[in-house]
C-alpha positions as a Markdown table, in Angstrom:
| # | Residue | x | y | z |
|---|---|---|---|---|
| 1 | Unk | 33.5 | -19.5 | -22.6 |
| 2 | Unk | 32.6 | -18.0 | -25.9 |
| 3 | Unk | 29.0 | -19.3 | -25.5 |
| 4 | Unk | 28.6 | -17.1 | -22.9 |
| 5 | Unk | 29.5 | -13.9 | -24.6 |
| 6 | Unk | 27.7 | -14.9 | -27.3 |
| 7 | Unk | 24.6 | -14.7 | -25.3 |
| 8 | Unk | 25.4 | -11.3 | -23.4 |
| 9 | Unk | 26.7 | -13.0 | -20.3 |
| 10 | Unk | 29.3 | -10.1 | -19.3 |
| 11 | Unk | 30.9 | -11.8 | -16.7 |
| 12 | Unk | 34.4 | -12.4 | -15.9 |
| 13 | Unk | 35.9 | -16.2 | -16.2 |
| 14 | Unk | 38.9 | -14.9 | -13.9 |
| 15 | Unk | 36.9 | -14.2 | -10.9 |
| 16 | Unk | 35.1 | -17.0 | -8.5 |
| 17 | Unk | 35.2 | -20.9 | -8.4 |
| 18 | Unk | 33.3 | -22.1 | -11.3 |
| 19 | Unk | 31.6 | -25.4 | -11.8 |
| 20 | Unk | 30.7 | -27.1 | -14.9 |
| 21 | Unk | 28.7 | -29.5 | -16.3 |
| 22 | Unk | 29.4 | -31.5 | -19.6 |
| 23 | Unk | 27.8 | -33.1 | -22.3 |
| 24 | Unk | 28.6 | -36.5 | -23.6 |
| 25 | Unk | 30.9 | -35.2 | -25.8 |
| 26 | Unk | 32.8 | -33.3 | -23.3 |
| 27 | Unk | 31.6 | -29.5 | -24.9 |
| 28 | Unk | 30.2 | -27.3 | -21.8 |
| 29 | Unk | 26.3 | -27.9 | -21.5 |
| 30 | Unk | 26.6 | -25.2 | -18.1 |
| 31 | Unk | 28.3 | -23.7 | -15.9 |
| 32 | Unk | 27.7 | -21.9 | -12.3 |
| 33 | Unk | 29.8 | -19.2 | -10.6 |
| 34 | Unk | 29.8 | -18.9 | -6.7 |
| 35 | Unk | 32.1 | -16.0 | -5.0 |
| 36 | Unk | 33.0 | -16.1 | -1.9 |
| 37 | Unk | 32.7 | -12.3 | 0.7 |
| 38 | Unk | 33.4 | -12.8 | 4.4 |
| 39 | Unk | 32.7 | -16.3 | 4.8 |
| 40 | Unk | 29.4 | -16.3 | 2.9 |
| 41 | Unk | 29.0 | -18.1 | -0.5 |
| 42 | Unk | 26.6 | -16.5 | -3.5 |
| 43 | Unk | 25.7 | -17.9 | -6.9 |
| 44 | Unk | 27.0 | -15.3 | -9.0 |
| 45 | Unk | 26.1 | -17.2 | -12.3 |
| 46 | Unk | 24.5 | -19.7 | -13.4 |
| 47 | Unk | 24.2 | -20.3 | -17.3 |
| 48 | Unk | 23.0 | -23.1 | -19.6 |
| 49 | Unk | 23.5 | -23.7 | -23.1 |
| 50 | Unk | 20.8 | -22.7 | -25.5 |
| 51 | Unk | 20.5 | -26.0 | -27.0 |
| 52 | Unk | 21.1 | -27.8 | -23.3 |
| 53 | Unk | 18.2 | -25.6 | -21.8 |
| 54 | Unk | 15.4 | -28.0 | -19.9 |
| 55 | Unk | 17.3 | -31.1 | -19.1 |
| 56 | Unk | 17.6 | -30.1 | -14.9 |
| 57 | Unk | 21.5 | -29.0 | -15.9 |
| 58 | Unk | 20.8 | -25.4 | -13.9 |
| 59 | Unk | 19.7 | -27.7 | -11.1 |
| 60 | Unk | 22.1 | -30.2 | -11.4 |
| 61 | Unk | 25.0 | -27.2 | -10.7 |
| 62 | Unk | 22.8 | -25.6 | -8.3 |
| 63 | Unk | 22.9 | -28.7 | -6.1 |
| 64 | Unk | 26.5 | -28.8 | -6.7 |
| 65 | Unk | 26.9 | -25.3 | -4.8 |
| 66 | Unk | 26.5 | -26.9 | -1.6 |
| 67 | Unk | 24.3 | -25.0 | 1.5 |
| 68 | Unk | 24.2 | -22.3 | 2.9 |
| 69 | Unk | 24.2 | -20.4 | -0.8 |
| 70 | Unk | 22.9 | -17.1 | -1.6 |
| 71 | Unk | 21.5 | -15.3 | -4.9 |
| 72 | Unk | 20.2 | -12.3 | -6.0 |
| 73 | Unk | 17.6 | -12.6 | -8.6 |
| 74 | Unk | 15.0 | -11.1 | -10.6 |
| 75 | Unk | 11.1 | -11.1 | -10.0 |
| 76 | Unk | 10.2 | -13.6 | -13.0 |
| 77 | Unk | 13.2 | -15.8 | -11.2 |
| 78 | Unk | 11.6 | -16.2 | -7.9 |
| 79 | Unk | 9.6 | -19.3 | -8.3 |
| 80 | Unk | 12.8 | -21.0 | -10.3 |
| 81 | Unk | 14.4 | -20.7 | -7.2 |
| 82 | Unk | 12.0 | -21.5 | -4.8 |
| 83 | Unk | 11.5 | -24.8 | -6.5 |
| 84 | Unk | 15.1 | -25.3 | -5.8 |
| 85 | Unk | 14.7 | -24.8 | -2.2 |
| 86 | Unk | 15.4 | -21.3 | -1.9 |
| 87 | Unk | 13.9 | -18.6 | -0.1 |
| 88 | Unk | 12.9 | -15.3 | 0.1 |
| 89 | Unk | 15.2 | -13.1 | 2.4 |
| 90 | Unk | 14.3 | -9.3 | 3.2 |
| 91 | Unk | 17.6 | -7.4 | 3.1 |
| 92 | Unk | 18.0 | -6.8 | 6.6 |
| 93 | Unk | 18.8 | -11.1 | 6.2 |
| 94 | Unk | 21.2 | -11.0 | 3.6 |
| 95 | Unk | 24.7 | -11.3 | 4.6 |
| 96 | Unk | 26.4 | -7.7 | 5.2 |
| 97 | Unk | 29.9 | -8.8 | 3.1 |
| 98 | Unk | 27.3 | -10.5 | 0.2 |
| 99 | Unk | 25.5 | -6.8 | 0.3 |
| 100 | Unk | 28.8 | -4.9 | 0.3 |
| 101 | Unk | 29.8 | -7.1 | -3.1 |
| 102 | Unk | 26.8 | -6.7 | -4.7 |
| 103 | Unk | 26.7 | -3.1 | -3.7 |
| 104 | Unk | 29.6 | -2.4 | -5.7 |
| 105 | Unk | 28.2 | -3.8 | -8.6 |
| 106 | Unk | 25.5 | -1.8 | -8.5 |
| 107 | Unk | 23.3 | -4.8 | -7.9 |
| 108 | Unk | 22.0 | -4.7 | -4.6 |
| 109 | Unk | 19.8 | -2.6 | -4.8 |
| 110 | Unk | 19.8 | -2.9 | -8.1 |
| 111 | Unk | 19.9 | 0.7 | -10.0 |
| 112 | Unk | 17.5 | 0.0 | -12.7 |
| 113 | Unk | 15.2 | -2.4 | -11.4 |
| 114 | Unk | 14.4 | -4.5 | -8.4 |
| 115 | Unk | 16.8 | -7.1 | -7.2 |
| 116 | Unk | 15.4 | -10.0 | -4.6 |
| 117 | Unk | 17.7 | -11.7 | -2.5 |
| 118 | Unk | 17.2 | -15.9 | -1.9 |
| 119 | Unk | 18.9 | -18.7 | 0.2 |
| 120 | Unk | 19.1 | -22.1 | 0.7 |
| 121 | Unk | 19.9 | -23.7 | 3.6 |
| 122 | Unk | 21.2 | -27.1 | 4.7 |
| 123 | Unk | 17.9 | -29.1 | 4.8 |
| 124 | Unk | 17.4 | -31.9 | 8.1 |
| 125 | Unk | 17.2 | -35.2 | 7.5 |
């Protein structure tokens, strides 16, 4: 976890089911935080190792967070997501315990900029 501060990533280890991915060598290429409010999942986190960055790792753990999932995002992050499968929700879609959580962060609405809320679904076969 020490990558992670090193690059500003204020979050707390203790707090949600993590998952990881490795390199070869075992060191953590990436990891992904989902919590858990009222029976609805959210990708807290999702963070890649400078030097692992555009190998499909983010993917890779986002695909790993199973369906439904929820985010939160930025504007510049919108079309990541979407070519994930993800999208756009208005807020009057976004679960109400997911809202409350990210309400207390000051994150939804966000306080100092604008905040857009995603999901993926469980695609038919």
């Amino acid at each position: 976890m020490p990558a992670l501060r090193e690059d500003l990533m204020g979050i707390d280890p203790e707090v949600g089911s993590w998952l990881a991915a490795f390199d070869n060598d075992g060191a953590i290429a990436g990891v992904a935080r989902i919590t858990e409010a009222g029976g609805a999942r959210t990708i807290d986190d999702v963070w890649v190792r400078p030097d692992a960055r555009r190998r499909g790792i983010a993917s890779a753990l986002l695909d790993h967070a199973g369906t439904p999932v929820w985010l939160i995002c930025d504007e510049n992050m919108i079309g990541y997501y979407e070519r994930r499968g993800f999208a756009l929700v208005g807020a009057d879609d976004f679960p109400p315990p997911l809202a409350k959580l990210y309400g207390a962060r000051n994150e939804w609405p966000a306080t100092d900029h604008m905040h857009y809320a995603m999901v993926r679904r469980a695609t038919r076969s």
